[in-house]
Backbone as a ProteinNet text record, in pm:
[ID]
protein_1_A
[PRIMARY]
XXXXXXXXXXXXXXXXXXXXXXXXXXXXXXXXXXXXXXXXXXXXXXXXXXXXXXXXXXXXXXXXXXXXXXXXXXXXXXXXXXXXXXXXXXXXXXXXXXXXXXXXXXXXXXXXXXXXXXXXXXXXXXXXXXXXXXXXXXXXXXXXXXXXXXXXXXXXXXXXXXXXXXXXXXXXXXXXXXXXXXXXXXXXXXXXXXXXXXXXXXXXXXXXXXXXXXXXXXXXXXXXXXXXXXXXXXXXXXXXXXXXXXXXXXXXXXX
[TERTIARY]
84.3	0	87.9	47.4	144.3	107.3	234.3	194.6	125.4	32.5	-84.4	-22.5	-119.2	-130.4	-285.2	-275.1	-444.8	-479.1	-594.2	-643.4	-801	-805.9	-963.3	-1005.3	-1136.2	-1146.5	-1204.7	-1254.8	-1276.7	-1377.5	-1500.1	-1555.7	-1602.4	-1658.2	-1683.8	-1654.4	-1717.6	-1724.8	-1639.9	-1556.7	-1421.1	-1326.3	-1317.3	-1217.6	-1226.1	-1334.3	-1315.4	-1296.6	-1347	-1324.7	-1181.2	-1120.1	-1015.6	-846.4	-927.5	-874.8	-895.2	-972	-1048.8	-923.7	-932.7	-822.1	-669.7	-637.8	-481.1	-452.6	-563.8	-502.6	-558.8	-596.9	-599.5	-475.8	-394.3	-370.1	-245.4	-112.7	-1.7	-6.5	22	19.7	210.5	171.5	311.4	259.5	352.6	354.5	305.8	274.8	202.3	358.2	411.5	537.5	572.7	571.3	609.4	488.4	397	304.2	304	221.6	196.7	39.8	-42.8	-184.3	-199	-336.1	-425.6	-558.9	-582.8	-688.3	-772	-910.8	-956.9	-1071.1	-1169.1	-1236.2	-1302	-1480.9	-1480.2	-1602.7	-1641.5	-1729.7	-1683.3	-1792.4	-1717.4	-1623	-1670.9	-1624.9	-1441.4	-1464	-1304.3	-1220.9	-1286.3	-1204.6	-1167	-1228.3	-1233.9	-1079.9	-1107.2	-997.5	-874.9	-899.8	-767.9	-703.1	-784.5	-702.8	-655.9	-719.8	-702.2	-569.7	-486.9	-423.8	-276.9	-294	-185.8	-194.9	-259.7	-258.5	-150	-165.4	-80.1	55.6	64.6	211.9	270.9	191.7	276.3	280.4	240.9	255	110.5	68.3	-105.2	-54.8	-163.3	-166.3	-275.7	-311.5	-445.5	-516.5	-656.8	-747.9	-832.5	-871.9	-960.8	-1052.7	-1176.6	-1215.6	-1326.3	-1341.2	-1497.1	-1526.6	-1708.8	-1782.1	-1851.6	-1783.2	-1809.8	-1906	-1936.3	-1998.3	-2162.4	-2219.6	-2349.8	-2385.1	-2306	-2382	-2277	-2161.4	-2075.6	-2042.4	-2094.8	-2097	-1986.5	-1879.4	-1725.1	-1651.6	-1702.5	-1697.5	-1756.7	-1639.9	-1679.5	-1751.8	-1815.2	-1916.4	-1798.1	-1854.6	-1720.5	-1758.7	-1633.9	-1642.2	-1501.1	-1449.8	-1312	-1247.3	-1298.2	-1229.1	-1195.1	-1090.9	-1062.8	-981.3	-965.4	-881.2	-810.2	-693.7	-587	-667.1	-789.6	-823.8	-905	-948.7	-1038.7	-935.3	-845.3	-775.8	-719.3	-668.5	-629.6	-741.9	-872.5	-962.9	-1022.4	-987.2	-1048.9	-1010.4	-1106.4	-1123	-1090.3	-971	-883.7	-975.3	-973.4	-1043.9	-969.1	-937.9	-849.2	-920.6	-938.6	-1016.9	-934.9	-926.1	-878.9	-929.8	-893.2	-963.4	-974.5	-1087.6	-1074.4	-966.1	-901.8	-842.1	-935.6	-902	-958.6	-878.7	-958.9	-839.3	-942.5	-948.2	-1053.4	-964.8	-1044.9	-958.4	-1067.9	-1024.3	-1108.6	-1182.4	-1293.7	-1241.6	-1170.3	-1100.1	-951.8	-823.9	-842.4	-723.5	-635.2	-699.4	-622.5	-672.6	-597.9	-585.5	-535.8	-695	-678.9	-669.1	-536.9	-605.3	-619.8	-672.9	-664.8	-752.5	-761.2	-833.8	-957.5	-1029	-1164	-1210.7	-1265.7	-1237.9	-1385.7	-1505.4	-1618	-1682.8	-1673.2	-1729.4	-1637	-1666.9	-1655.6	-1790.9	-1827.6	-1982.5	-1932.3	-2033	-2034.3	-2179.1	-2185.4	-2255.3	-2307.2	-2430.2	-2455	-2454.3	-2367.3	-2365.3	-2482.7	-2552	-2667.4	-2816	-2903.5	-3059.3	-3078.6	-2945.8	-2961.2	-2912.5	-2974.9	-2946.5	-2798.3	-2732.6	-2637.2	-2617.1	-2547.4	-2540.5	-2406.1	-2415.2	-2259.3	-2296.2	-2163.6	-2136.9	-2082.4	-2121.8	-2059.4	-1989.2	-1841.7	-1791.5	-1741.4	-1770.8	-1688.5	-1621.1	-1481.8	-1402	-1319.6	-1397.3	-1344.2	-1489.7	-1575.6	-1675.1	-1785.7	-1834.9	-1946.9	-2089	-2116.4	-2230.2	-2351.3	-2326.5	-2455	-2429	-2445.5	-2388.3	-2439.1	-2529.6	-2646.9	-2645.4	-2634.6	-2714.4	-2780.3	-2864.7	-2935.5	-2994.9	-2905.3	-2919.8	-2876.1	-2931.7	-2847.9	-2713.9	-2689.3	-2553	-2535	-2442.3	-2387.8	-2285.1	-2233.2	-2130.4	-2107.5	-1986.6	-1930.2	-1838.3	-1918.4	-1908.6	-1829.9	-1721.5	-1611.3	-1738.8	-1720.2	-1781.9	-1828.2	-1697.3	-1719.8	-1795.9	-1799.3	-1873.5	-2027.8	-2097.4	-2206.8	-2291.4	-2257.6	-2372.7	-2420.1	-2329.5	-2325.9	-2417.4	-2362.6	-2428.7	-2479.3	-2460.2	-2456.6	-2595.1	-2631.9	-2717.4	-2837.8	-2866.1	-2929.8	-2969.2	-2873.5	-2951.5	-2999	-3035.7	-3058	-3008.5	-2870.7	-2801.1	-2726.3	-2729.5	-2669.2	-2586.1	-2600.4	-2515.5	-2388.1	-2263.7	-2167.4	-2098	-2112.9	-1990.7	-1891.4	-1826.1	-1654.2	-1578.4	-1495.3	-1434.5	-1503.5	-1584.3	-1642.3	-1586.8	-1476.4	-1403.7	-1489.5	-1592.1	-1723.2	-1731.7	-1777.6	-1807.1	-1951.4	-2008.9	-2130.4	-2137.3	-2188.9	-2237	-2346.6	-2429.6	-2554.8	-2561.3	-2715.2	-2725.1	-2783	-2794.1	-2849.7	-2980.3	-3101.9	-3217.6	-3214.3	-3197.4	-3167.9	-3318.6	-3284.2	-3418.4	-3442.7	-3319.9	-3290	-3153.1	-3143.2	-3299.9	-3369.7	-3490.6	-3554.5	-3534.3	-3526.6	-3488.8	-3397.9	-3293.1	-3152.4	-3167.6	-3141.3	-3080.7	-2964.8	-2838	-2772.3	-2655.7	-2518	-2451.6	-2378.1	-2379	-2265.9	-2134.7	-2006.8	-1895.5	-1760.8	-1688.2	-1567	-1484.7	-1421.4	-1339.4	-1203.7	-1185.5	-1072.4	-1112	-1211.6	-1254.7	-1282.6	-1207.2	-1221	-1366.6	-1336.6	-1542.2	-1482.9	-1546.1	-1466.1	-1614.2	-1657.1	-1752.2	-1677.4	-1759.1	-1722.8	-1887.5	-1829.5	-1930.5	-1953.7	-2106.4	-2137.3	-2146.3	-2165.2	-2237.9	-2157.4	-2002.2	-1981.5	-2005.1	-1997	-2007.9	-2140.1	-2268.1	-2385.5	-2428.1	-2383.2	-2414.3	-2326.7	-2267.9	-2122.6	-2166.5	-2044.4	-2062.3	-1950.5	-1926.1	-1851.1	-1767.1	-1671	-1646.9	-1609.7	-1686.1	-1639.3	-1617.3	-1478.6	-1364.2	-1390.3	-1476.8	-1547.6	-1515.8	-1453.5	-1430.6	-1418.1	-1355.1	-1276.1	-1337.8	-1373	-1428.4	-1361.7	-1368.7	-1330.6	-1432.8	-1468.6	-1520.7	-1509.2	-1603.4	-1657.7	-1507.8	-1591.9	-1502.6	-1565.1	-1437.8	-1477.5	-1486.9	-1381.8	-1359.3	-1333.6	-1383.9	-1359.4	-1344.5	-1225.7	-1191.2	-1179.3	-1245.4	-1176.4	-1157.9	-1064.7	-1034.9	-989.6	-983	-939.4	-794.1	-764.5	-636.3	-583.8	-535.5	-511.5	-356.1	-327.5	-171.7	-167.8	-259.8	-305.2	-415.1	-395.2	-423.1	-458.8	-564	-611.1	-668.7	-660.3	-702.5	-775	-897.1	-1021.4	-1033.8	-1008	-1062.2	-1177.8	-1222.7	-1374	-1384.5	-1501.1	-1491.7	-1544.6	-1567	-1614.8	-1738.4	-1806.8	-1953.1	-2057	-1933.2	-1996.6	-1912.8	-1861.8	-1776.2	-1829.9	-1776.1	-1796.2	-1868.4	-1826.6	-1867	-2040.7	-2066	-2196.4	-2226.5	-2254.9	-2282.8	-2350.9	-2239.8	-2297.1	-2384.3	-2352.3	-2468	-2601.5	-2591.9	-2753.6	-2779.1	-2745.4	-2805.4	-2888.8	-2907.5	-2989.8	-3135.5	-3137.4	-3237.1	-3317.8	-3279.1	-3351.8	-3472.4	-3541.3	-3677	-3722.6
-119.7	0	124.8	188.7	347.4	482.7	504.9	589.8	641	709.7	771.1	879.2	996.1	1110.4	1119.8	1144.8	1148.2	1335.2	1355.7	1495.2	1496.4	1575.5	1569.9	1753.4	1758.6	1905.3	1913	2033.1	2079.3	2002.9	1933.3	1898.9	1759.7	1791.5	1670.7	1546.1	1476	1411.6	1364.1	1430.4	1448.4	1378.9	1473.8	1440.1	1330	1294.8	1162.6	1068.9	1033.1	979.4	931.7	1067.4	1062.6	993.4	1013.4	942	771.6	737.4	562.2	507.1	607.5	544.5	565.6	664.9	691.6	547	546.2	410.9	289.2	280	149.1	121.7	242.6	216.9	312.8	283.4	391.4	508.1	619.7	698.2	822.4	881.4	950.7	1114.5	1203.5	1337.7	1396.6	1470.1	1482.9	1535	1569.1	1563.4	1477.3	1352.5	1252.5	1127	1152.7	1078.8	1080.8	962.2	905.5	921.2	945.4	953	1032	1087.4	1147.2	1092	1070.6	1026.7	1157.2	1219.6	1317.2	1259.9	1312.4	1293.7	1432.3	1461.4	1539.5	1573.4	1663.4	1759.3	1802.1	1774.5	1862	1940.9	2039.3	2156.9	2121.7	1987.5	2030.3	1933.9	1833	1824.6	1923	2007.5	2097.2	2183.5	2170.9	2295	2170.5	2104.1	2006.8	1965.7	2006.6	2008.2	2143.6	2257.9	2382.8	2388.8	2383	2386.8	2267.6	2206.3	2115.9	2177.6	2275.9	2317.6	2403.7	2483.8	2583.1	2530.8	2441.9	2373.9	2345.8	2309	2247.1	2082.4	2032	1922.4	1843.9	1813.1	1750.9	1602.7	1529.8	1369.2	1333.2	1204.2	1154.9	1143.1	1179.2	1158.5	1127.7	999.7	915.9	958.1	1053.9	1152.5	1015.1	1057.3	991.6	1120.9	1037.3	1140.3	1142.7	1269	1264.4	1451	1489.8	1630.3	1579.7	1696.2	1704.9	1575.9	1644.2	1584.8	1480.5	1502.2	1441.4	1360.6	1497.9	1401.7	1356.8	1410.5	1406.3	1298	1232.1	1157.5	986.5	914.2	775.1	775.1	635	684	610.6	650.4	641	495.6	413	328.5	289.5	283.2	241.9	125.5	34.8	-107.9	-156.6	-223.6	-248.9	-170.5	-38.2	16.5	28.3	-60.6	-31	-165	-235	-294.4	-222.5	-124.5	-67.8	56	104.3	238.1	97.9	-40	-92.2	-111.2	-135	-168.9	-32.2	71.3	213.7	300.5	316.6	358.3	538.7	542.6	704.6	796.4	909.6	1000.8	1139.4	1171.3	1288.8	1420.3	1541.2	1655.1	1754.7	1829.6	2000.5	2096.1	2173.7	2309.5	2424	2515.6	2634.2	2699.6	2823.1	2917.3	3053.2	3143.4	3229	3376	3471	3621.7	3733.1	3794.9	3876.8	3983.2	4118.4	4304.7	4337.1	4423.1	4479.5	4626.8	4688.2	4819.4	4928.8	4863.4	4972.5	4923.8	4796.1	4796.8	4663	4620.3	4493.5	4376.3	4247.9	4179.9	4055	3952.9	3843.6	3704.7	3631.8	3443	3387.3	3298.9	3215.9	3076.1	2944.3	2843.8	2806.5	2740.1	2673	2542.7	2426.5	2297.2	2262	2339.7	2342.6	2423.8	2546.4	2655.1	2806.4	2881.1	3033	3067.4	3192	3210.3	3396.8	3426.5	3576.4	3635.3	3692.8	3752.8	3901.3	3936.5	4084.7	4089.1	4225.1	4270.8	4327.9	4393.9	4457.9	4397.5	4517.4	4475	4461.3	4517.6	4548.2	4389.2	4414.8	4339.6	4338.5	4243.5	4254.4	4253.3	4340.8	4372.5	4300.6	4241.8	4131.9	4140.6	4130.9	4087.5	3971.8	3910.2	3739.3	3723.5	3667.2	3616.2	3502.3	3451.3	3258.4	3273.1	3230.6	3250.4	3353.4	3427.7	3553.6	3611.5	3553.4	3606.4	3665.5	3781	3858.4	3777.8	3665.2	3619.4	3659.8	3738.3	3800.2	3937.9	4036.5	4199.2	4250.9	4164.1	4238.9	4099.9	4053.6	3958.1	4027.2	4022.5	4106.2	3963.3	3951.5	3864.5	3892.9	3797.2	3798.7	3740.9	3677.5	3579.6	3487.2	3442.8	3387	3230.7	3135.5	3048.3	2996.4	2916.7	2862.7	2731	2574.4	2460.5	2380	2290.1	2241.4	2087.3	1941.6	1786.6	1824.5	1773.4	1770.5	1845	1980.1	2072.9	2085.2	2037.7	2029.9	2028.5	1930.5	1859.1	1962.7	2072.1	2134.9	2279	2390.6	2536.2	2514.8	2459.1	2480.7	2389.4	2269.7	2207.3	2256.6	2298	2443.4	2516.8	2554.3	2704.4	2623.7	2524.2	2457.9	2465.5	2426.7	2380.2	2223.3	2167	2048.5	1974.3	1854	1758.2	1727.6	1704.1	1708.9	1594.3	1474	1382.7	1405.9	1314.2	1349.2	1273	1348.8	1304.6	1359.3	1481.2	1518.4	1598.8	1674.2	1793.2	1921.9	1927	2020.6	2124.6	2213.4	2311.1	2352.8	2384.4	2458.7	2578.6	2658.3	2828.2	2862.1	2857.6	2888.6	3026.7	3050.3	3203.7	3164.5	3316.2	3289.4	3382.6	3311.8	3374.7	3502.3	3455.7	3592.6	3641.7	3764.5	3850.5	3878.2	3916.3	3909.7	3874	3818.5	3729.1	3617.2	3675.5	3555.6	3385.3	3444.4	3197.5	3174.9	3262.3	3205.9	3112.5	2983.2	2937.9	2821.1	2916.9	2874.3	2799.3	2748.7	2653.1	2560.8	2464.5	2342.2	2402.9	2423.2	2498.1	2397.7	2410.3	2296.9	2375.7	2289.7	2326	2421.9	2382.6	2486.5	2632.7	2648.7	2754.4	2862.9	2998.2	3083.1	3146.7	3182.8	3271.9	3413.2	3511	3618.8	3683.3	3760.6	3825.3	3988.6	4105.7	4236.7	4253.5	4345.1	4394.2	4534.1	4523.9	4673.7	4791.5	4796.7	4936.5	4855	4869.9	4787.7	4873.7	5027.8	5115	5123	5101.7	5133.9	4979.3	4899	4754.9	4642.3	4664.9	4605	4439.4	4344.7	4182.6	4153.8	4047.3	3992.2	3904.4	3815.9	3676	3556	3448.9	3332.3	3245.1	3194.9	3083.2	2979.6	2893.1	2784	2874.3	2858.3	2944.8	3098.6	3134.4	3276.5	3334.8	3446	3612.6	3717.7	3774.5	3910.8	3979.3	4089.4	4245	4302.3	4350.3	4466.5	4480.8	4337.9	4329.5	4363	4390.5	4448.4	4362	4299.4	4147	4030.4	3928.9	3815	3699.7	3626.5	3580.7	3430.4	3294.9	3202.7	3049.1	3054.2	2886	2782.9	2657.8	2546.6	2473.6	2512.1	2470.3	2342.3	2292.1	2118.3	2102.9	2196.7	2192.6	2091.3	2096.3	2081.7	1945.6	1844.9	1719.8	1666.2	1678.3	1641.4	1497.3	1427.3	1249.4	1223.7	1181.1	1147.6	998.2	940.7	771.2	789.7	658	597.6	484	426.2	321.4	308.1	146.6	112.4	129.7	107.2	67	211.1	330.3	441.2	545.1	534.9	577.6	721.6	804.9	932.9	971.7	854.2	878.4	844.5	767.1	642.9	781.8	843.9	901.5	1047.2	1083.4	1202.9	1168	1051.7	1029.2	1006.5	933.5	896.5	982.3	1139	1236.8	1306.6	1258.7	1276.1	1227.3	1111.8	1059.6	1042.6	1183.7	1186.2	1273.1	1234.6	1291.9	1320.4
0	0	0	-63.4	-91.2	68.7	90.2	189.1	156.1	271.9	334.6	391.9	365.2	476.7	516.3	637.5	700.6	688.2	649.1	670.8	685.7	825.1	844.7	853.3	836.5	876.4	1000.3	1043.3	1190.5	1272.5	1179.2	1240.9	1337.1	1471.6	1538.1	1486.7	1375.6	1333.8	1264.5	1175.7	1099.2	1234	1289.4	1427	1485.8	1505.6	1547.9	1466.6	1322.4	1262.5	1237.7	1235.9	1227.5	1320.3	1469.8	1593.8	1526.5	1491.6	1436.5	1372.5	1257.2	1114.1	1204.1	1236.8	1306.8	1382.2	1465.7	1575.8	1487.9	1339.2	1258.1	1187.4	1109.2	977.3	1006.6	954.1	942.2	874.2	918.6	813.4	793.8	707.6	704.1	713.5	716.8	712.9	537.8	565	413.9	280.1	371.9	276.4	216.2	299.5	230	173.5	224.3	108.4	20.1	-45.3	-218.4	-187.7	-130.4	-159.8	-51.4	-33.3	77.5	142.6	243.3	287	370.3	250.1	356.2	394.6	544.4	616	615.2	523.7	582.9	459.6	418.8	309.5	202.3	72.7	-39.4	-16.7	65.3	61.4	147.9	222.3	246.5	149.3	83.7	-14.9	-144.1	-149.2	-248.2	-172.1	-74.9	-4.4	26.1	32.5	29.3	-114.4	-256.6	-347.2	-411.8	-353.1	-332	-254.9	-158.1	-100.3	-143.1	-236.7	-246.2	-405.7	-473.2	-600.6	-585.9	-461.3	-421.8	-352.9	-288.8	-257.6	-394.8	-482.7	-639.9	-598.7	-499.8	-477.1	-497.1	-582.3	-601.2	-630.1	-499.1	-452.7	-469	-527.3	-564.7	-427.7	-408.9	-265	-275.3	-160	-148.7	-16.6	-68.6	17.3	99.8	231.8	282.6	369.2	327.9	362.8	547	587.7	722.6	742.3	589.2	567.2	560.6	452.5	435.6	311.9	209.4	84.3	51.4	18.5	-3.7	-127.5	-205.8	-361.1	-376.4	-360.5	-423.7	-340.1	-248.5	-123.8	-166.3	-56.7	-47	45.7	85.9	197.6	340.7	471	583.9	635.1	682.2	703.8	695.3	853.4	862.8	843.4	804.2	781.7	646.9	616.2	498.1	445.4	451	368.2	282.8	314.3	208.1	104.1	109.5	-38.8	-69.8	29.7	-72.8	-167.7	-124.4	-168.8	-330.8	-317.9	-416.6	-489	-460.5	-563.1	-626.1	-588.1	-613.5	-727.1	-810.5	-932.7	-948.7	-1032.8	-974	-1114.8	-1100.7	-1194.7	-1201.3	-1299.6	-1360.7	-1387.5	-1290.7	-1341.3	-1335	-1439.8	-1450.8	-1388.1	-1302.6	-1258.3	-1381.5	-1322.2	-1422	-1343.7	-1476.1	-1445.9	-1461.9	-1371.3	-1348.2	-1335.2	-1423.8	-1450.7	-1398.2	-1300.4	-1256.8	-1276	-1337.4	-1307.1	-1242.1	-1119.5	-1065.2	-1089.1	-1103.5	-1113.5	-1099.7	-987	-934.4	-1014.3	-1121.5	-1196.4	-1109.7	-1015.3	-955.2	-1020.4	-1059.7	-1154.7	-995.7	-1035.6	-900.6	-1007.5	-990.8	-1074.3	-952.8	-1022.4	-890.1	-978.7	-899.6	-982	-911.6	-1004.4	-959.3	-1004.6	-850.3	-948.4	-993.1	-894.2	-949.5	-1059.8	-1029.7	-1110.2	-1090.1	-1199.8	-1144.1	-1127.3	-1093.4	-1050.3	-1087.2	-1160.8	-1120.2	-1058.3	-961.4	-895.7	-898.6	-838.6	-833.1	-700.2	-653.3	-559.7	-415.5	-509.2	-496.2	-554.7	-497.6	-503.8	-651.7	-756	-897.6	-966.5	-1073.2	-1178.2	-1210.4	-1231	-1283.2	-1496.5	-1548	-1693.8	-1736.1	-1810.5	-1881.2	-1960.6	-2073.3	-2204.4	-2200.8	-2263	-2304.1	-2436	-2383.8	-2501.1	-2525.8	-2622.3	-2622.3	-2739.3	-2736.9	-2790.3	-2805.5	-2952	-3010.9	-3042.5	-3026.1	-3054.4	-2927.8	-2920.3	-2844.3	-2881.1	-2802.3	-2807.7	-2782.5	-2626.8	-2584.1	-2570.1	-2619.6	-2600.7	-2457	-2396.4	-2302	-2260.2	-2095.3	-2026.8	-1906.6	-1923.4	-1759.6	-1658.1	-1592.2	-1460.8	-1304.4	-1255.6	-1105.7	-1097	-1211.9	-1214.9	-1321.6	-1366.2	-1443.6	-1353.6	-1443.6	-1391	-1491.7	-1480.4	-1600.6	-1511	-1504.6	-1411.6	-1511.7	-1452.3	-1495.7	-1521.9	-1554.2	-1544.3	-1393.9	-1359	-1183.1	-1091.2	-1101.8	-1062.3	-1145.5	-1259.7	-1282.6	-1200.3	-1092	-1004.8	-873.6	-888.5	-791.5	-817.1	-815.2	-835.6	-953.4	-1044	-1162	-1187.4	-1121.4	-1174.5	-1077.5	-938.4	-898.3	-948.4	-1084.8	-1180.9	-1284	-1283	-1398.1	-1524.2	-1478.8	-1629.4	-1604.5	-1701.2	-1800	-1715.2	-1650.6	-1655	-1727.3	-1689.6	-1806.2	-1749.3	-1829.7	-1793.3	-1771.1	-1687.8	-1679.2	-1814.9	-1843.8	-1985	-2057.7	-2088.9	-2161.4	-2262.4	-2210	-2251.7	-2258.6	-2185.2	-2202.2	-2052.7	-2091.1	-1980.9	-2000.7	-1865.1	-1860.2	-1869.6	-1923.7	-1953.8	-1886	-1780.2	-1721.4	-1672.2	-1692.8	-1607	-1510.3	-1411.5	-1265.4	-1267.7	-1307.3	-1261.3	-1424.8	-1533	-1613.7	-1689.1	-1687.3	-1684.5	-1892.4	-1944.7	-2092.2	-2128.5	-2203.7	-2274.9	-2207	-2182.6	-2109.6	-2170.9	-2275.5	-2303.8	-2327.7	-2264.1	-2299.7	-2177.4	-2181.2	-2019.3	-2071	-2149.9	-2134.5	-2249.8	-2218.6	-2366	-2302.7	-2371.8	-2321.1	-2473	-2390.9	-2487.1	-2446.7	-2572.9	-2556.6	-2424.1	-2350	-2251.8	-2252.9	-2436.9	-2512.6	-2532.8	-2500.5	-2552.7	-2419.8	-2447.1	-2334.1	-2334.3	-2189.5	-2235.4	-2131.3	-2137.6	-2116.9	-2095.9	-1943.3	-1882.1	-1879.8	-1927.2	-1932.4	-1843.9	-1708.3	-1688.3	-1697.7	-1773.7	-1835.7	-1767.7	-1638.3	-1574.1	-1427.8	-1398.4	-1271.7	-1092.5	-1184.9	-1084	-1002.5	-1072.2	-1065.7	-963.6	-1071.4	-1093.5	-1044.4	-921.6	-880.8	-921.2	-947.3	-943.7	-905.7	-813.8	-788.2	-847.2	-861.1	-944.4	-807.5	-812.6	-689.3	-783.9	-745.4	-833.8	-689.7	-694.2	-547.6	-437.4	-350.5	-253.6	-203.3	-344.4	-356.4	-387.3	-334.8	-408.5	-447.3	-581.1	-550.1	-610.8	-547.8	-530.2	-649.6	-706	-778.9	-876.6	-991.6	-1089.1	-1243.1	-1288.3	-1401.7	-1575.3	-1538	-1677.1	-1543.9	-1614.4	-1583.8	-1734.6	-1734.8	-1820.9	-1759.6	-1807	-1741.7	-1839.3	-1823.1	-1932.3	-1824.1	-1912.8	-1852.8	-1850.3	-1679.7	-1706.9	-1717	-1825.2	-1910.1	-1793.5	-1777	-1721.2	-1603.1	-1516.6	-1395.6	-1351.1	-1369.5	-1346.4	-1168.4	-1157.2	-976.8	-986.3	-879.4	-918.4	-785	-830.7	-729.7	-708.7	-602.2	-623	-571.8	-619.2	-547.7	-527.3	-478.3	-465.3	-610.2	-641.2	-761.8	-784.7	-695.7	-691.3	-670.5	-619.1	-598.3	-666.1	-805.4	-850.7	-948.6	-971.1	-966	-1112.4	-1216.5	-1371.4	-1341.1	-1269.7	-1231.5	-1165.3	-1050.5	-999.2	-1050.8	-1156.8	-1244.4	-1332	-1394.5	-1502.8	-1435.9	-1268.6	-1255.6	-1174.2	-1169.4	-1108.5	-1246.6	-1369.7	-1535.3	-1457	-1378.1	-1375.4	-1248.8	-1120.1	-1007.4	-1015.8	-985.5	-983.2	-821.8
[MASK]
+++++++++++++++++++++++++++++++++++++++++++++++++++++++++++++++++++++++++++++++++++++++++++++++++++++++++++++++++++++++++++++++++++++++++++++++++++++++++++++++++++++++++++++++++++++++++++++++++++++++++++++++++++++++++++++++++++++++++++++++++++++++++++++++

């Protein structure tokens, strides 16, 4: 079995969980691991491949779920381990990249492994221009928000605003609006993953929007530009039986 590093997040439950596996199973310092074992919620696996994006050091993780929903999650259950980490089916996802200017001229990247999201600040509508590619698709979007969801992230904000399921391996991204007022029947494009899409907001003074890259915000921005970074390879196991391709596809068919 390939070293282990253990990582849990704050909560009750995490923590103890986490006391279970320590006094089962060896583990190493995360420096020197070959895999990760997190304990815990989307949201802290999201921040546990967030955080090893930024070391430069990214280790395949075999998340269980000790959160809410735990899509991205095995389900918890301390025994067996190292056959289950050998029988466990690994999955390869790209984060977006993300180029925010602010109206004061500050320029934030940063990555996202679910979605970017742009937001309105205020009681106002938010005004965008949309572009995919090289081309000005929408000159005018009048919404509360916009996002643009990686496969992986579909299931999340993105399928909330009601947009599109996207297999993993798809090479596809979601385009959804949030609540948009015009054009009323736009709701939306499935666009190749090569392809940049580039948000100008029209009136930012009046009309502030934010940009959230999963976690991250920044403030009363003015372009948001975001592509997919191919550079950047993150690896999800699962178990087999609850494995992440199975999982997205039969969220097509909950009623």
């Amino acid at each position: 079995m390939r070293r282990m590093a253990l990582l849990h997040s704050t909560s009750e439950a995490a923590r103890s969980a986490g006391e279970v596996l320590s006094a089962r199973y060896d583990w190493v310092p995360l420096a020197e691991a070959e895999m990760v074992v997190a304990l815990g919620g989307d949201g802290f696996l999201l921040q546990t491949l967030h955080d090893m994006m930024a070391r430069h050091r990214i280790l395949p993780v075999f998340g269980m779920n000790l959160g809410t929903v735990g899509f991205l999650m095995n389900n918890w259950n301390p025994d067996s381990l190292g056959a289950r980490l050998n029988r466990a089916r690994s999955f390869t996802v790209s984060p977006l990249h993300m180029e925010a200017t602010t109206v004061d001229g500050e320029r934030v990247t940063t990555s996202a492994i679910n979605e970017v999201s742009l937001l309105r600040e205020t009681r106002q509508t938010a005004w965008l221009e949309v572009t995919v590619g090289s081309r000005v698709v929408l000159p005018e979007l009048v919404c509360d928000g916009v996002l643009v969801a990686t496969p992986a992230g579909s299931t999340a904000y993105n399928l909330s605003a009601n947009g599109p399921i996207l297999p993993i391996g798809s090479a596809m991204l979601a385009l959804t609006p949030i609540s948009p007022f015009r054009p009323r029947r736009w709701r939306g494009a499935i666009i190749s993953d090569r392809t940049p899409v580039k948000f100008r907001v029209l009136d930012p003074v009046k009309r502030p929007v934010s940009a959230v890259a999963d976690q991250e915000e920044v403030r009363d921005v003015e372009t948001v530009e975001v592509t997919a970074d191919r550079s950047i390879a993150l690896t999800l196991m699962f178990d087999p039986e609850h494995a992440l391709d199975d999982r997205i596809a039969m969220e097509q068919f909950v009623v």
